[in-house]
Steps between C-alpha positions, in 0.01 A plus 500: 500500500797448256199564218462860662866567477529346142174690356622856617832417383363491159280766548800744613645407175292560236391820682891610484576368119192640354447827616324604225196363594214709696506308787861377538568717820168355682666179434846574623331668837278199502747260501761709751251476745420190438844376551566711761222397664558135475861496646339500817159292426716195419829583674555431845710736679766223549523503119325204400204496207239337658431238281820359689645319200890583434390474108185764511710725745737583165146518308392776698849644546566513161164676373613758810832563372443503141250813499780696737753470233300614239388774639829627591628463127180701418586780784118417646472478880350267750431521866780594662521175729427252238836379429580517918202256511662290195803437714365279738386266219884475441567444921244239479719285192798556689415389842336163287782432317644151537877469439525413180290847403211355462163488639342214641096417314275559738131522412470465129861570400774346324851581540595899504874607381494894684813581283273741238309605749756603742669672217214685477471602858830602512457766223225657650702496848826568387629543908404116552813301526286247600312453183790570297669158687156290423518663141822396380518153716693622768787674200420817638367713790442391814326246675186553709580595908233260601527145456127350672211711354080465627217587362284588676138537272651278271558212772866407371743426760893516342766382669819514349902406557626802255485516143690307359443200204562279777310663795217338698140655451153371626184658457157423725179610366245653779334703286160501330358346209528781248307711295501271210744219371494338878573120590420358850864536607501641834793438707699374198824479501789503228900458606821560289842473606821403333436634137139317492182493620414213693119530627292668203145661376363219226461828342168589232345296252254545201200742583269214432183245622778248530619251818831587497404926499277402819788297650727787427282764690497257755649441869547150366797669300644710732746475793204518793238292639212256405208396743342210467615506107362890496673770438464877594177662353501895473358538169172484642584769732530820314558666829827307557631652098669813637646617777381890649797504776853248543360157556505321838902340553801536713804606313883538676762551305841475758883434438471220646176377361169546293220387606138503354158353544171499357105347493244337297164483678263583180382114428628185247261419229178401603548430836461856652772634784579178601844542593756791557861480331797679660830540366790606707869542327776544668841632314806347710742765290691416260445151472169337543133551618240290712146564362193346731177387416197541711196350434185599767162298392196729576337183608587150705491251168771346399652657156778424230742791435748512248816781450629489134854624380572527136845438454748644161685168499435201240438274790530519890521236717365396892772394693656467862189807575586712228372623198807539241501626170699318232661779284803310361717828380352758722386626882230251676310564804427263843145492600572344883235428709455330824565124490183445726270719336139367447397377159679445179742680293567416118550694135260448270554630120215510257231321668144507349284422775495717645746751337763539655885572348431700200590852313508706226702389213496713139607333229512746189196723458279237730493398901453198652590361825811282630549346810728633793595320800311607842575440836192380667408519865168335636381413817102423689443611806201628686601819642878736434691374247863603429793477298829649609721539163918586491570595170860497476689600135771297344790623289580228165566155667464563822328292724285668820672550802220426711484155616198488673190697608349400845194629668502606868290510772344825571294691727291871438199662690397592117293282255719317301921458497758290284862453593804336330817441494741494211767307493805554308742256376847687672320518840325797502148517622223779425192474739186644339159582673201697464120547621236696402318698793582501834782642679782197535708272369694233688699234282856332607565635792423898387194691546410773296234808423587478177257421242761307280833393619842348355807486652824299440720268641836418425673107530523600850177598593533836583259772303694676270207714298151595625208671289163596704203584260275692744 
């Protein structure tokens, strides 16, 4: 863990600075190997420490780095590949980074600044134009080639406009719990666009016996899925902690689009594998995406499911089916969703019972909690349930320029499809469909093998762009 890292850290240390003692080269070979050693027990080959929280991913980082640079001011050697191992660590901050430079907190994390780190990174890899750009806030250097990043081991899915301040960025989590630090956040989401983010991690909170730490760990606070008032349960499941190969998901990454999905099948609270969560995004580059909920009971009752979004806004508002966020000075962002959708939509902020609509919230040397608006879907049903989200970025003042969302009628030979379409308030139409299993699609007047579909239409009616996912 980050402990391992940290300990040998030290031990390198005092082994270099006091080499007169007896046994200060047993602990400087100790500690080398230790390190060495642990750059690939708790880093993935994607990069990622796998205690999957942005903040313990410096932790580790750091206590790598930090015994390299000594020991090249003290003209002492370690393994030849230890600092090509180190530079994934840096890849891994990189292909995370939000717009703004910054990280978003997943697990337990708060809010990482890579400037000093970067900095860092680009002294040890002087050729990196890359990390010299991240370094010095884009002053310097060159930008990265690749805008949409995935992690595979890690589970984090990146797509991204470019990177600039104002660039659009979201991030799905498929991944596994974690070796330590975790939250039940699987299939969380966080958004940023226009200079902000928009759809956020609640972030960490005290390491204590208290509520508000167990409603912080919880799915409760994150941007996923409740069952029946449960959420996910892995911590019982040590099994579930780390992953030994890339986790189960379908990445694309296209000019057109990105497009990424994921699972939960590993039970909500007490209630065992009751139900099955997948999450399906779809990137309509550059301007918005369509993320879809699927909900598959493992039995024939009849259960309540609720979809959470925790919003950066001081208040958001339901209206003519949308979600909007009510930043006066800044970016917002349009939930839409289908006018006919089943169940009820609202924004709740700092409820009690349950909790719902809170996050961390430091005030000097303590933490509390404040409340945050969330966008909260719910629907019963006995058997699939679904959502079908657009999630459509606003510049300052703007209003959406989707009018409506409709669904549509559609047939598949596999187990479950959703179709939409969006309309727009010049004229322009965007039909939407997808299914999961089977072979075909057929929705308004098109049939397709695809296993997600968009295409648009112009005033006139006639299909002016077409994405197939297969």
């Amino acid at each position: 863990s980050n402990w391992g890292a940290m300990e040998s850290n030290g031990l390198f240390h005092i082994g270099v600075m006091f080499p007169e003692f007896r046994e200060a080269s047993i602990w400087r070979e100790t500690a080398a190997e230790r390190l060495y050693g642990e750059l690939d027990n708790q880093v993935y080959p994607d990069g990622a420490q796998h205690e999957l929280s942005t903040s313990y991913h410096q932790v580790s980082l750091r206590n790598f780095l930090w015994p390299l640079e000594l020991a090249t001011l003290n003209g002492m050697a370690l393994p030849t590949d230890y600092t090509a191992k180190l530079e994934r660590m840096f890849d891994f901050n990189l292909g995370m980074m939000m717009p703004d430079g910054t990280l978003p907190a997943l697990q337990d994390a708060g809010e990482v600044a890579l400037g000093p780190i970067f900095r860092e990174g680009h002294r040890l890899f002087p050729a990196r134009r890359d990390l010299l750009w991240a370094a010095t806030g884009g002053a310097e250097g060159e930008p990265p080639t690749r805008t949409s990043w995935a992690f595979p081991y890690a589970g984090y899915l990146v797509m991204r406009s470019g990177w600039g301040e104002d660039d659009r960025y979201l991030l799905l989590d498929v991944g596994p719990y974690g070796h330590s630090h975790q939250h039940e956040d699987k299939l969380n989401l966080v958004l940023y666009a226009g200079g902000r983010a928009h759809i956020i991690d609640t972030g960490n909170y005290n390491y204590d016996a208290s509520i508000w730490r167990q409603h912080i760990l919880s799915s409760a606070a994150h941007n996923t899925v409740l069952v029946d008032g449960a959420g996910q349960n892995r911590r019982a499941h040590r099994e579930l902690y780390d992953a030994q190969e890339p986790v189960p998901h379908v990445w694309r990454t296209e000019e057109e689009y990105d497009y990424a999905e994921g699972a939960y099948d590993d039970g909500y609270g007490d209630l065992g594998r009751v139900a099955a969560h997948t999450r399906r995004v779809l990137w309509i580059k550059p301007d918005y995406w369509i993320v879809t909920d699927l909900l598959t009971p493992s039995d024939d009752r009849t259960h309540r499911y609720e979809a959470l979004f925790h919003l950066n806004t001081p208040s958001a508002r339901v209206e003519g089916g949308a979600v909007r966020t009510e930043n006066p000075d800044g970016a917002n962002l349009a939930i839409h969703y289908a006018a006919d959708a089943p169940g009820e939509v609202r924004v709740v902020a700092g409820q009690e019972e349950p909790l719902r609509g809170w996050i961390q919230h430091i005030t000097g040397p303590g933490q509390t909690v404040r409340p945050i608006p969330v966008a909260d879907f719910q629907q019963e049903c006995a058997g699939p349930a679904s959502w079908l989200y657009v999630l459509y970025p606003l510049a300052a003042g703007e209003e959406s320029p989707i009018a409506t969302v409709r669904s549509l009628a559609v047939e598949t030979d596999g187990r479950w499809a959703t179709a939409a379409e969006i309309v727009f308030r010049s004229g322009e139409r965007h039909v939407f469909a997808q299914r999961d299993g089977g072979s075909r699609l057929a929705v308004a007047g098109r049939e397709t093998a695809a296993r997600t579909a968009w295409w648009a239409l112009d005033a006139a009616g006639r299909a002016v762009r077409e994405i197939a996912v297969p």
